[in-house]
DSSP file (Angstrom, degrees, kcal/mol; ACC not computed):
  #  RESIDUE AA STRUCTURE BP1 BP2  ACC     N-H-->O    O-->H-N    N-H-->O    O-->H-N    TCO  KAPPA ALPHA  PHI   PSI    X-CA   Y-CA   Z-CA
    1    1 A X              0   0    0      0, 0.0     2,-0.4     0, 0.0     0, 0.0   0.000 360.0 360.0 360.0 145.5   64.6  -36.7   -5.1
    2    2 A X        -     0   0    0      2,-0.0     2,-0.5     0, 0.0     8,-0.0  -0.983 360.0-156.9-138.9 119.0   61.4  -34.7   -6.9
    3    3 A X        -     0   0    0     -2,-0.4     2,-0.2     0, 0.0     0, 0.0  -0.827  21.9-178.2 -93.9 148.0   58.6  -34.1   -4.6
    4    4 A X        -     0   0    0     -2,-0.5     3,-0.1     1,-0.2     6,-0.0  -0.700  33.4-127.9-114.6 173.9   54.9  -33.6   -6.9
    5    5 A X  S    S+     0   0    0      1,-0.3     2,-0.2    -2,-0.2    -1,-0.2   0.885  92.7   0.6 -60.9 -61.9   51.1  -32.8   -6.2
    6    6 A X  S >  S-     0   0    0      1,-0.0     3,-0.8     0, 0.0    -1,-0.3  -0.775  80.8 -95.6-141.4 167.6   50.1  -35.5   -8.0
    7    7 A X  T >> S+     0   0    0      1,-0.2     4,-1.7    -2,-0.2     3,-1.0   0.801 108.9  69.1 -56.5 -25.9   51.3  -38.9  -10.3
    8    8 A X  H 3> S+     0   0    0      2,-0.2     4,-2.5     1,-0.2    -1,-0.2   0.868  86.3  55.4 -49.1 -53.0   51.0  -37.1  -13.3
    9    9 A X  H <> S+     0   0    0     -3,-0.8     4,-0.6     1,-0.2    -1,-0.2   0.425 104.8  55.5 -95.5  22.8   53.7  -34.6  -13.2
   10   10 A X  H <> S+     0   0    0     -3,-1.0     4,-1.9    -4,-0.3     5,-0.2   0.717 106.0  59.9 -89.7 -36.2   56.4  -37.5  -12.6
   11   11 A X  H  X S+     0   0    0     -4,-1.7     4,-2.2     2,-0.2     3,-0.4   0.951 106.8  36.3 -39.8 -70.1   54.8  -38.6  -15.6
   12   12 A X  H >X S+     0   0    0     -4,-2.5     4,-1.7     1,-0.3     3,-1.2   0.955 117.2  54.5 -48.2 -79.8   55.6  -35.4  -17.9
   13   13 A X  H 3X S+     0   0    0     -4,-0.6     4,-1.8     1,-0.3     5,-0.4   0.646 109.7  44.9 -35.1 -51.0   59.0  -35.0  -16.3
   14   14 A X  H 3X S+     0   0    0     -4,-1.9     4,-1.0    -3,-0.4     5,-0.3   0.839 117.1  53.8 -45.1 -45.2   60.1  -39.2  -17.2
   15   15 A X  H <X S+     0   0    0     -4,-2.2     4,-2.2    -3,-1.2    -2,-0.2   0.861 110.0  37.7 -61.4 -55.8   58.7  -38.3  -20.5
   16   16 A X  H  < S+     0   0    0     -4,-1.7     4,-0.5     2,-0.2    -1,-0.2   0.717 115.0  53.4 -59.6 -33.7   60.6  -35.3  -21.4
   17   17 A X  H  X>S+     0   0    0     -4,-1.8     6,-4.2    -5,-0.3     5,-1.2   0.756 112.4  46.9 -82.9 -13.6   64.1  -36.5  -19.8
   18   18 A X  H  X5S+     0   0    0     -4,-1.0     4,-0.7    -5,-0.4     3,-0.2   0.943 120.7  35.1 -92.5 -34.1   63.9  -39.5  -21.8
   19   19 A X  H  <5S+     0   0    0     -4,-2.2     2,-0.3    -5,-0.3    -3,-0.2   0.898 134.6  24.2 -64.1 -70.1   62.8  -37.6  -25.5
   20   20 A X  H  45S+     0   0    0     -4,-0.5    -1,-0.2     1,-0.2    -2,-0.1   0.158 134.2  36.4-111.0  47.8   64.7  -34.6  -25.1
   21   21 A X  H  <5S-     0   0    0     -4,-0.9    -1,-0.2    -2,-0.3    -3,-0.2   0.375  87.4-140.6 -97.0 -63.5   67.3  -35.8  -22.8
   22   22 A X     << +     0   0    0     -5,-1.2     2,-0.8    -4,-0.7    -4,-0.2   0.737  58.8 148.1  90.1  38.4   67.8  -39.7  -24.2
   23   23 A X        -     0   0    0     -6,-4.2    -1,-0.1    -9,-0.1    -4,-0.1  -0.681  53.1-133.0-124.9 121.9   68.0  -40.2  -20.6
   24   24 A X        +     0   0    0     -2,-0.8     2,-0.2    -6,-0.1    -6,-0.0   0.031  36.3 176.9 -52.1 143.5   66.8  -43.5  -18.8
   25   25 A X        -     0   0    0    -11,-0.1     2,-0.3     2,-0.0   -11,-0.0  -0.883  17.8-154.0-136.9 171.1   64.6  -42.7  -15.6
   26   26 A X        -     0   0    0     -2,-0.2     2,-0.7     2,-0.1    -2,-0.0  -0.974  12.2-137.1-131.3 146.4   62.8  -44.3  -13.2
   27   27 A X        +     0   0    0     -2,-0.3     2,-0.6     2,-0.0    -2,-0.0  -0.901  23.5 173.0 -86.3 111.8   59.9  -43.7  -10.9
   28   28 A X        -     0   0    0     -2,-0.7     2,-0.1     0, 0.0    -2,-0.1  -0.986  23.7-139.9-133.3 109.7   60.2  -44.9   -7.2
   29   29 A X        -     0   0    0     -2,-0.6     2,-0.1     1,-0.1    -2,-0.0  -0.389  18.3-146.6 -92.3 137.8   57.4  -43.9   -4.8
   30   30 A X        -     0   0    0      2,-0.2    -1,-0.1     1,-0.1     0, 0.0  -0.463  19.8-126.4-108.8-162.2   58.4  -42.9   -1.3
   31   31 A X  S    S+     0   0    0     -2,-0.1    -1,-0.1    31,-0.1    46,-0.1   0.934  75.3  92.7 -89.0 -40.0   56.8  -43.2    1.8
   32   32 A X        +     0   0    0     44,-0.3    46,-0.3    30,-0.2    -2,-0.2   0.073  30.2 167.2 -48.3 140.1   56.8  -39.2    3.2
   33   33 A X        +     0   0    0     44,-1.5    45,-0.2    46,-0.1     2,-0.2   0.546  63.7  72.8-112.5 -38.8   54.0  -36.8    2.8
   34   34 A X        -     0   0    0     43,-2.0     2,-0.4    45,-0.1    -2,-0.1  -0.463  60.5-169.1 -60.1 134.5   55.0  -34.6    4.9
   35   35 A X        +     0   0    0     -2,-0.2     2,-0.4    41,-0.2    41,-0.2  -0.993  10.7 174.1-125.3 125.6   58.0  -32.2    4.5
   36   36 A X  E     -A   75   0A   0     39,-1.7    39,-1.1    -2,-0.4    61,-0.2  -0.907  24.0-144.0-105.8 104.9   59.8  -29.7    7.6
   37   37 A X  E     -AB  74  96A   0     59,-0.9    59,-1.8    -2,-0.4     2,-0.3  -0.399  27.8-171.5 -74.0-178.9   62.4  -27.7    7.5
   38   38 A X        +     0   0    0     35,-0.9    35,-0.3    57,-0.2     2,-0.2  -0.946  16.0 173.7-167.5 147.4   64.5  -27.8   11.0
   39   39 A X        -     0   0    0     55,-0.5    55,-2.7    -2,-0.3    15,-0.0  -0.761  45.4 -93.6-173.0 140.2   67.1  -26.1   12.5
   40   40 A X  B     -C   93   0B   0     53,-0.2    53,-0.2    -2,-0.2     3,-0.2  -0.125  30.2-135.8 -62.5 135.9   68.5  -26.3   16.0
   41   41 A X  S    S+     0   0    0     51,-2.2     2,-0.5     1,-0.3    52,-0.1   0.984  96.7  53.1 -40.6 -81.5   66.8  -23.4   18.3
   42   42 A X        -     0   0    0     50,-0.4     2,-0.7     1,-0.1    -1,-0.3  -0.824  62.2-173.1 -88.4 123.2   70.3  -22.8   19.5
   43   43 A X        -     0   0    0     -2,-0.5     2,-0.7    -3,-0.2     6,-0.1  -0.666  16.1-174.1-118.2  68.4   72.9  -22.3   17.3
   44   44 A X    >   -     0   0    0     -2,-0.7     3,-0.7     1,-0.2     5,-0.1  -0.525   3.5-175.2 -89.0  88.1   75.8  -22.4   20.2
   45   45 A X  G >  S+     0   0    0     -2,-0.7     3,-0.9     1,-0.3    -1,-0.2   0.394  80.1  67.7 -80.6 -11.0   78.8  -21.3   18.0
   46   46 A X  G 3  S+     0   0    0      1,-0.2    -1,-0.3     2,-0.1    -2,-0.1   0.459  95.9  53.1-100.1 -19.1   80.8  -22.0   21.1
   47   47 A X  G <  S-     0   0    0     -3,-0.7    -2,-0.2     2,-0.1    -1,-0.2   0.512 128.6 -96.5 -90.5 -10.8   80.0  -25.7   20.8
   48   48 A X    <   -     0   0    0     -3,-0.9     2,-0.5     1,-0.3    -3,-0.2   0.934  55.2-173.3  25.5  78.7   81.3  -25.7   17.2
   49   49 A X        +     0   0    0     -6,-0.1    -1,-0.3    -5,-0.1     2,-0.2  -0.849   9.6 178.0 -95.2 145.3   78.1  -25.3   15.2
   50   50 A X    >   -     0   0    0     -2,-0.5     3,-1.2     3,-0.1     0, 0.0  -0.919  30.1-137.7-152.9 114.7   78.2  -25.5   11.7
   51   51 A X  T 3  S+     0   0    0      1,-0.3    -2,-0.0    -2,-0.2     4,-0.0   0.156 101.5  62.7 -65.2   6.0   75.1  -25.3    9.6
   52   52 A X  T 3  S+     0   0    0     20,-0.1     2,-0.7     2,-0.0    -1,-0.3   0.272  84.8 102.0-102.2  10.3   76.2  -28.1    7.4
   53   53 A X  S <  S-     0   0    0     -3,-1.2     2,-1.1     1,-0.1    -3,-0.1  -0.794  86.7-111.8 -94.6 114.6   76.0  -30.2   10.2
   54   54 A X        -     0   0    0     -2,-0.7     3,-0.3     1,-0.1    -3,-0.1  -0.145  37.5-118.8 -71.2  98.8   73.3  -32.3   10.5
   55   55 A X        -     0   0    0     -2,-1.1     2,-0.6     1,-0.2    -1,-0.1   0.469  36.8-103.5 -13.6 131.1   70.9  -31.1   13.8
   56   56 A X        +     0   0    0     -3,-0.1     2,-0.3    36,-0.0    -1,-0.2  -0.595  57.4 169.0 -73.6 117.2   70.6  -33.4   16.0
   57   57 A X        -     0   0    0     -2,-0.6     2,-0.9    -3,-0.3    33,-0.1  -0.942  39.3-134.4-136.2 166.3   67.0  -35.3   15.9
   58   58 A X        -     0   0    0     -2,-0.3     2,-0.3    31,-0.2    31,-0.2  -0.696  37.3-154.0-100.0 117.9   64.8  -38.1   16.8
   59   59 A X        -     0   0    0     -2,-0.9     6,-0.0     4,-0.1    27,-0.0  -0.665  24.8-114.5 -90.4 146.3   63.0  -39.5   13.8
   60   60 A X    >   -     0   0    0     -2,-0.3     3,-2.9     1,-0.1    16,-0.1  -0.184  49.9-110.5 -72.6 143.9   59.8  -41.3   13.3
   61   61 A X  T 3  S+     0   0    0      1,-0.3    -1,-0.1     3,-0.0    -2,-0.1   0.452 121.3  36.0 -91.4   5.0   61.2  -45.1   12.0
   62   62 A X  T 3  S+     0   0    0      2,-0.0    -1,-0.3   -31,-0.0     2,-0.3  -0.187 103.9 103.6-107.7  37.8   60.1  -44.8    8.5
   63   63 A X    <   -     0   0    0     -3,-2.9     2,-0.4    14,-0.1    14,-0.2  -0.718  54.0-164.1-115.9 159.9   61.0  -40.9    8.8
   64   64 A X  B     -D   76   0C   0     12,-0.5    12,-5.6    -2,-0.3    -4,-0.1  -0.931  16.5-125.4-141.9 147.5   64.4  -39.3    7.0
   65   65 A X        +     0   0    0     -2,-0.4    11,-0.2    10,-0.2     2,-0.2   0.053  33.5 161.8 -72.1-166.8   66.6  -36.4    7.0
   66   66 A X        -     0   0    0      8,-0.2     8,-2.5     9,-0.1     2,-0.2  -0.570  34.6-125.9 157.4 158.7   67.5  -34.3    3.9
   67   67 A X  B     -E   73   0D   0      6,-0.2     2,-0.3    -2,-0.2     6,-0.2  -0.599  29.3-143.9-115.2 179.4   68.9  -31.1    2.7
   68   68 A X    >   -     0   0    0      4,-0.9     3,-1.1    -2,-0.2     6,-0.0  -0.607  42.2 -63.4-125.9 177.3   66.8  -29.3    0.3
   69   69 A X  T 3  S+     0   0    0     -2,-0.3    -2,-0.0     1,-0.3     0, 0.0   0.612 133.6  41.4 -46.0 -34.1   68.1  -27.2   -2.7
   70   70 A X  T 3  S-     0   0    0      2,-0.1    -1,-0.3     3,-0.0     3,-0.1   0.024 124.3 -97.7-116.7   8.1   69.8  -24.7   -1.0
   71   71 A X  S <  S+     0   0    0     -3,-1.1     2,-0.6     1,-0.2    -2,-0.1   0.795  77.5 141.1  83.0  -5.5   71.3  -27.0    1.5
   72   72 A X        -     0   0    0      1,-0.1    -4,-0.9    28,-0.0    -1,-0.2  -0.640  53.0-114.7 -67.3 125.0   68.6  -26.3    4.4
   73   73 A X  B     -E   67   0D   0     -2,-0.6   -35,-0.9   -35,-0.3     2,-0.2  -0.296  33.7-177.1 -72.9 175.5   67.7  -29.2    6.2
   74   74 A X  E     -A   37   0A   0     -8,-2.5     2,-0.3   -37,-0.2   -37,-0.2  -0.933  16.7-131.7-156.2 153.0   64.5  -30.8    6.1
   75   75 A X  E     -A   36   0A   0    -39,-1.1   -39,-1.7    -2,-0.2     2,-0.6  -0.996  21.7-136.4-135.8 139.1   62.7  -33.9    8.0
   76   76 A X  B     -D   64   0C   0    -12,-5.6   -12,-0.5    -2,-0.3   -44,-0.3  -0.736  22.2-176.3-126.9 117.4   61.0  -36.1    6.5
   77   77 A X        -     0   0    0     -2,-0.6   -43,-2.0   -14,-0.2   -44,-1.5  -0.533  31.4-160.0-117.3 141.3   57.5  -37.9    7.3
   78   78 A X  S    S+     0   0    0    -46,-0.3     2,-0.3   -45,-0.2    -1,-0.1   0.860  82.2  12.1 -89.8 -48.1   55.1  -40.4    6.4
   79   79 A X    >>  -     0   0    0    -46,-0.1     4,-2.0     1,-0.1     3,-0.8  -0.789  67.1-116.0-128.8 158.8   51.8  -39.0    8.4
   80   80 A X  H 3> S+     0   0    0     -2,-0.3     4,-1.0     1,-0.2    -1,-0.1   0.720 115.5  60.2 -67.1 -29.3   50.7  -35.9   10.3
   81   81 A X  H 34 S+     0   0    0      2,-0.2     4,-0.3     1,-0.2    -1,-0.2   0.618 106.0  49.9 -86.2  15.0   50.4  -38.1   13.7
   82   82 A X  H <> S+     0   0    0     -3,-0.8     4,-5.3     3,-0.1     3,-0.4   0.789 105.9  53.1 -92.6 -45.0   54.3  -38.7   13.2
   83   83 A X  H  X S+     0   0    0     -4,-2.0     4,-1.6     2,-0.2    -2,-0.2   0.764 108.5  52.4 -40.6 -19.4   54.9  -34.7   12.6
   84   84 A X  H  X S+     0   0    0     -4,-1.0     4,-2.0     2,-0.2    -1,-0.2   0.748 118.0  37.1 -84.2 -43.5   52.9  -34.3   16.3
   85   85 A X  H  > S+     0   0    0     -3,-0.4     4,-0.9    -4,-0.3    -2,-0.2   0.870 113.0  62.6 -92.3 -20.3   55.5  -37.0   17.9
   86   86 A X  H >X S+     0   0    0     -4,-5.3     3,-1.6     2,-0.2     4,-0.8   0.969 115.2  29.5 -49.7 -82.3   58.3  -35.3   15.6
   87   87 A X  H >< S+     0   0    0     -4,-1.6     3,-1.5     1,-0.2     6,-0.2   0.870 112.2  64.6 -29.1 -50.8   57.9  -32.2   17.4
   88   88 A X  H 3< S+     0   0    0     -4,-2.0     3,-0.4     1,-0.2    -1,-0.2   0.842 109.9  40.3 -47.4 -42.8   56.9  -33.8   20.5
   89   89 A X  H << S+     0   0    0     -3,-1.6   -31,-0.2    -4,-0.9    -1,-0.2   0.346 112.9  49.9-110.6  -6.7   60.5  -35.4   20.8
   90   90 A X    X<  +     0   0    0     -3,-1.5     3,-1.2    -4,-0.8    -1,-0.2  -0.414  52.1 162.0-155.9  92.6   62.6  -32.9   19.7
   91   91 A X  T 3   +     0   0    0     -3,-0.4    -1,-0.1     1,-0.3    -2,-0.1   0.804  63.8  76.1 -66.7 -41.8   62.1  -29.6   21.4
   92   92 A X  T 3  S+     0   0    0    -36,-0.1   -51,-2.2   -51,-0.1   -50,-0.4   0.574  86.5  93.8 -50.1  -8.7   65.7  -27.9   20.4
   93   93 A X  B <  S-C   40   0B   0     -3,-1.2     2,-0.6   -53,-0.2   -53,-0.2  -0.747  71.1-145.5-110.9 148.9   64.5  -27.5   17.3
   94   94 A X        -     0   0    0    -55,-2.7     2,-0.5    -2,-0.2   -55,-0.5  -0.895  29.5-172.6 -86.5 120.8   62.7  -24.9   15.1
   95   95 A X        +     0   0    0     -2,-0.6     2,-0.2   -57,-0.2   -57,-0.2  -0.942  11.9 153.3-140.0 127.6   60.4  -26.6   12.8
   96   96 A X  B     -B   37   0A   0    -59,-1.8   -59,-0.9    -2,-0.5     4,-0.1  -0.780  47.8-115.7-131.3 165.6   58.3  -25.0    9.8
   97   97 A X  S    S+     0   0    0     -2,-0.2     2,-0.2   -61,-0.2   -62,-0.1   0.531  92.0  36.7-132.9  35.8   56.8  -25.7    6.8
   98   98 A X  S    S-     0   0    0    -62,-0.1   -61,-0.2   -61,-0.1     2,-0.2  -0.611  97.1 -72.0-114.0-179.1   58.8  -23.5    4.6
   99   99 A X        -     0   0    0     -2,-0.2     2,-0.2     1,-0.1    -2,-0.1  -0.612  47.7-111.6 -62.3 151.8   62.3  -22.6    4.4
  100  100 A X              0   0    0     -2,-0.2    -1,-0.1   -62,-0.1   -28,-0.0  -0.502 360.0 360.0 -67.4 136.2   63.8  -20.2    6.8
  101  101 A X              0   0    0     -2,-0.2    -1,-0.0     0, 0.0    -2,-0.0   0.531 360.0 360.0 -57.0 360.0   64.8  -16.8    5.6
């Protein structure tokens, strides 16, 4: 998954893997504008927590989970009023909108 600005630089990128790749691609628009990373508030090691286990949340019903490059999760959301009811609904969590150090 390749988030952009704009349509253009899916363009360049399809263009380049298929010359100097040879490799077929596709373009597939998603719904999310929004990106958050997340991570439970408390990380209750006593519970067996494990950061590759994915935090328990409640998601927006066209909204998704996902790990990000370095394996941080991230949630992910169509509109700003879902990010308000995102939050709203899952209070264990620390929710930004960068990565965490």
């Amino acid at each position: 998954m390749l988030g952009a600005v704009g349509p253009l630089q899916f363009e360049v990128l399809k263009a380049r893997l298929e010359s100097e790749y040879r490799a077929d691609c596709r373009i597939e628009s998603a719904p999310w504008a929004l990106i958050r990373w997340i991570r439970p508030k408390e990380r209750d090691k006593s519970k067996g927590y494990n950061a590759n286990d994915a935090p328990a949340v409640t998601l927006p019903s066209d909204g998704a989970l996902a790990r990000d490059s370095e394996g941080q999760w991230v949630a992910l959301l169509a509109a700003e009023w879902q990010l308000s009811l995102f939050t709203d609904r899952n209070e264990g969590l620390e929710i930004q909108p960068y990565a965490f150090d």
